[in-house]
C-alpha positions as CSV (number, residue, x, y, z in Angstrom):
1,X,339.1,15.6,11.5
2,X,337.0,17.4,8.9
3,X,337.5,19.8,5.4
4,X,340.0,22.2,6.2
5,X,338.9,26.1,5.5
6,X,340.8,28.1,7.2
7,X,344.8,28.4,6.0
8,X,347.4,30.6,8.1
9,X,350.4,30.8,6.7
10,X,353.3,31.6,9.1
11,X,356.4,33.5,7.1
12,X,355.6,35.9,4.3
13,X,358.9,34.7,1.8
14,X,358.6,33.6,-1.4
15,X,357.0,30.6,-0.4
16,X,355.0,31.7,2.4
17,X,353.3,34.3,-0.4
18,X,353.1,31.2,-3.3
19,X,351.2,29.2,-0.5
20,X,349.1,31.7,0.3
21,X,348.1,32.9,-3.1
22,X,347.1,29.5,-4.3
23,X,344.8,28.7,-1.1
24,X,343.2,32.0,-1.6
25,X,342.8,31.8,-5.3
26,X,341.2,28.7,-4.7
27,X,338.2,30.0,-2.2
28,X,340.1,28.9,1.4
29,X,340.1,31.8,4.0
30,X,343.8,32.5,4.0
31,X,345.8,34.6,6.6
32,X,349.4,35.7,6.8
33,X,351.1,36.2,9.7
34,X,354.1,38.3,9.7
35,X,356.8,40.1,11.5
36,X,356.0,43.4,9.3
37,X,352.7,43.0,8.7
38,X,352.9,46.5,7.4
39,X,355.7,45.9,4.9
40,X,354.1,43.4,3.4
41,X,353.9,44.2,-0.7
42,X,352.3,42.8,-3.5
43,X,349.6,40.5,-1.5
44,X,347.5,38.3,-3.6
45,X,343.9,38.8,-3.7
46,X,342.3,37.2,-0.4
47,X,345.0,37.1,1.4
48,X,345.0,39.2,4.9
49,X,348.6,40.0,6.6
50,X,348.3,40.1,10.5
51,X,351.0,40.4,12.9
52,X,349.9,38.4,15.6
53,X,348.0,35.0,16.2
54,X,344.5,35.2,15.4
55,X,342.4,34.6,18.3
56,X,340.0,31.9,16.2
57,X,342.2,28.7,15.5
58,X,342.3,27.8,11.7
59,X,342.3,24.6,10.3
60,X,345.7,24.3,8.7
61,X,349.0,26.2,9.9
62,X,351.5,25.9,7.3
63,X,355.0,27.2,8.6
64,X,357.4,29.1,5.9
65,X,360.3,30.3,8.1
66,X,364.1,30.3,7.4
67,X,365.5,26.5,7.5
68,X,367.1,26.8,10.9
69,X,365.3,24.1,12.6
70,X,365.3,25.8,16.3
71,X,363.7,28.8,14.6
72,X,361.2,26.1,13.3
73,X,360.8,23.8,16.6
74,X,360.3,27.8,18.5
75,X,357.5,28.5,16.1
76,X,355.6,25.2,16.5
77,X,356.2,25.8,20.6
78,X,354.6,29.4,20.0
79,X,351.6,28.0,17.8
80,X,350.8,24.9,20.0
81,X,351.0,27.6,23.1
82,X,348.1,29.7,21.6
83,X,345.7,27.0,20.1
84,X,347.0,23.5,22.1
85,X,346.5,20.3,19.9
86,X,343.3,22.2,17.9
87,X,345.7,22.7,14.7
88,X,347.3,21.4,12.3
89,X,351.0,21.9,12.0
90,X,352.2,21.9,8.4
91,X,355.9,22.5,7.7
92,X,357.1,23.6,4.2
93,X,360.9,22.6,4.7
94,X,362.2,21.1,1.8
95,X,365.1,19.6,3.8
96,X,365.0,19.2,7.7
97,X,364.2,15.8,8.9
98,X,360.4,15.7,10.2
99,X,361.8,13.1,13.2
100,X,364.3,16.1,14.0
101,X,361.6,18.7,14.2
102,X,359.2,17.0,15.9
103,X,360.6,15.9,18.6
104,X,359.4,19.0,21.1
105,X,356.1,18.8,20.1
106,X,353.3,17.8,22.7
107,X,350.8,16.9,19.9
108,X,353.2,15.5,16.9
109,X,349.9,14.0,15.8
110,X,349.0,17.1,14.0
111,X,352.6,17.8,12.7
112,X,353.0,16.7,8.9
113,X,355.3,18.5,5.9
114,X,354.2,20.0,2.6
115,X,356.6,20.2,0.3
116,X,355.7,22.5,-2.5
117,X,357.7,23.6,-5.5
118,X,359.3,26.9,-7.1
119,X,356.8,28.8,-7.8
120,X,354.5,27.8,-5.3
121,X,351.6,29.5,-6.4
122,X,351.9,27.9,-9.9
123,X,353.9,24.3,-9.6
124,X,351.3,21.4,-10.4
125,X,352.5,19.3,-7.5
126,X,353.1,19.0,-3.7
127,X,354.2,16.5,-1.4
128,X,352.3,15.8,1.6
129,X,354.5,14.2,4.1
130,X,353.6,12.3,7.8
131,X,356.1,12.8,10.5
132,X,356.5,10.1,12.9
133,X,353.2,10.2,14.7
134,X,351.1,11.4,12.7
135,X,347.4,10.7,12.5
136,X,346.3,9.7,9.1
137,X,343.1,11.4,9.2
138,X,345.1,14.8,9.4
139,X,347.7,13.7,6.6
140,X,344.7,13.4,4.2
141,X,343.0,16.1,4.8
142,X,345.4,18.1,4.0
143,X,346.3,16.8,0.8
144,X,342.4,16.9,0.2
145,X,342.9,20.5,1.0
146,X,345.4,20.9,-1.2
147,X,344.0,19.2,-4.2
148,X,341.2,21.8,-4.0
149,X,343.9,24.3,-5.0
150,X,344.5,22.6,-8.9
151,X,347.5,21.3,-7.5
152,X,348.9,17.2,-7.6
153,X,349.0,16.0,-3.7
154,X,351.7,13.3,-3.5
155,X,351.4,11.6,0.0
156,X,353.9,9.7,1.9
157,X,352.9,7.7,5.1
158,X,356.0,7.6,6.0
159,X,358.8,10.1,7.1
160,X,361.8,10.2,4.6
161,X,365.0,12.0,4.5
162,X,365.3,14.7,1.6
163,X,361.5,14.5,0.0
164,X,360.7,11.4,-2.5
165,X,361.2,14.0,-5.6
166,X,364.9,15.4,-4.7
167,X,366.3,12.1,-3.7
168,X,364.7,9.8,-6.6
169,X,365.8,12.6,-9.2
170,X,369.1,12.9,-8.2
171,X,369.8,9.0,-7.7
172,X,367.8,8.4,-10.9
173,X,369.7,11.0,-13.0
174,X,373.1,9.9,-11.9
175,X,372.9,6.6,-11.2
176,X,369.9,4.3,-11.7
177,X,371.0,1.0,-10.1
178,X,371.7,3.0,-6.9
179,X,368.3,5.2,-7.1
180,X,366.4,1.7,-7.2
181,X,368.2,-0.3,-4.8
182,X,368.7,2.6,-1.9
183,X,365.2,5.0,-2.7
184,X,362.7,2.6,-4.7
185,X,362.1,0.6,-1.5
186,X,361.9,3.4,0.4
187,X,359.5,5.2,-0.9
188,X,357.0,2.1,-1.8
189,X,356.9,1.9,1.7
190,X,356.7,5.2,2.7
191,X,353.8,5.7,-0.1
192,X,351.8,2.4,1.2
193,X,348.8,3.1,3.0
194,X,348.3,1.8,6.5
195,X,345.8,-1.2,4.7
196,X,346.4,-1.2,1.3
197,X,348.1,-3.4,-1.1
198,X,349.8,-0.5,-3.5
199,X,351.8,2.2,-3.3
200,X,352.9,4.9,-5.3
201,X,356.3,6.3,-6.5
202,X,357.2,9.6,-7.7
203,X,360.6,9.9,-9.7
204,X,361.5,12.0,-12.9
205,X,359.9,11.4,-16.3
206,X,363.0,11.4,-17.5
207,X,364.5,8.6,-16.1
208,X,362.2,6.5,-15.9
209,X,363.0,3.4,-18.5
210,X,363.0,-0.4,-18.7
211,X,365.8,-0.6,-17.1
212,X,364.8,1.2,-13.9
213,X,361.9,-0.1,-14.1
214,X,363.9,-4.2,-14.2
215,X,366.3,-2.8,-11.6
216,X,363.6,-1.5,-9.3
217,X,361.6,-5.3,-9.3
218,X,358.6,-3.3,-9.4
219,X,356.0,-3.5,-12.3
220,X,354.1,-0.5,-12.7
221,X,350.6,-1.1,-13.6
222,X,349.5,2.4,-15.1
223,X,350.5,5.9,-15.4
224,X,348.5,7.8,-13.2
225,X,346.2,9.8,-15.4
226,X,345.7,13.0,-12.9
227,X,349.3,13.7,-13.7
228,X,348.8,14.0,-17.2
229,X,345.7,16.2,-16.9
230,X,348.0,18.8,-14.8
231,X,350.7,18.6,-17.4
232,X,353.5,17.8,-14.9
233,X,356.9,18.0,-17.6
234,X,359.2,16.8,-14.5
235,X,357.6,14.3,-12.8
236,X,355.9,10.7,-13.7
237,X,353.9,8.6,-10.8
238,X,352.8,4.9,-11.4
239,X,351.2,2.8,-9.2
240,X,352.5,-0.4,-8.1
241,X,351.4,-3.3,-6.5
242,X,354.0,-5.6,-6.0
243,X,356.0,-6.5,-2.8
């Protein structure tokens, strides 16, 4: 693996155009493609809007279509027909499971999820996600890649149903005990590095207390300080390190 460069963003929604704005702001050579390339309005600066598969592979493929995942798994057949296993297959679903999307791929090493937020070209954070098989190398890359745009990378190693941000803020706002006993875990051991001793949680600023942090059996040794630098109002991450 090396520093990614090269961005093509498949799907030219809301969130395919966010994705692409921030990348290009940020100096990455960043195409579009697009079923009407020549309907396309309002394209950030940088950003070139094709309508078929550029002939030179790019680094990163980040996939913004509809959330219907055989449109998805017919896209990732399509990209891996033109370029093989020389790409990296990025999907922005927020809810399909990775395990569910993967499972027709003939290189799921180089299939991982990036989960960015509304508005994608200006949230502060976005969660970098490994699917089943995933090759660490990649998974870091692109959340290096990422972090060149301004923006927070949150990586799991792990695949987890529903993102670590919707289901920790919804089982933290409603019911604590619950968030802690049926998320916490998960996601300490989703966010664990193969080989290291910590791991990192994500949950809402708001809810985080004493209390969660007693039920969760987890003592969080700092704040991290690259989440105050961005400002993030919603989110808090701390770094633990026990198990």
């Amino acid at each position: 693996m090396g520093a990614i460069s090269r961005i093509l963003i498949v799907g030219y929604g809301v969130m395919g155009r966010g994705i692409a704005a921030s990348f290009a702001a940020s100096g990455f050579e960043t195409t579009v493609l697009s079923r009407h390339p020549d309907q396309a309005k309002d394209t950030p600066p940088g950003v070139t809007v094709i309508g078929a598969w550029p002939k030179a592979p790019p680094d990163l493929i980040i996939e913004s279509v509809p959330e219907v995942a055989e449109t998805k798994r017919r896209t990732y057949a399509a990209i891996e027909s033109e370029y093989g296993g020389r790409v990296i297959i990025a999907t922005n679903s927020s809810g399909l499971p990775l395990p569910e999307l993967e499972k027709d791929l003939k290189h799921p090493e180089k299939f991982l999820g990036t989960h960015y937020f509304m508005p994608a070209e200006s949230s502060a954070a976005v969660e970098v996600m490994a699917g089943t098989h995933t090759d660490v190398a990649a998974l870091e890359d692109v959340a290096a890649a990422i972090r060149k745009t301004g923006k927070y990378a949150f990586v799991l190693y792990r695949p987890i149903t529903g993102w670590s941000s919707t289901a920790c803020s919804t089982r933290c706002c409603t019911r604590p005990i619950i968030c802690c006993r049926a998320a916490s875990l998960r996601l300490m051991r989703s966010t664990k590095r193969p080989g290291s001793s910590s791991a990192r949680v994500f949950v809402s600023a708001g809810c985080w207390s004493r209390r969660t942090s007693a039920a969760l059996k987890f003592t969080p040794t700092r704040n991290d300080r690259s989440c105050r630098r961005w400002n993030i109002a919603a989110f808090r991450t701390v770094t633990c390190r026990r198990w």
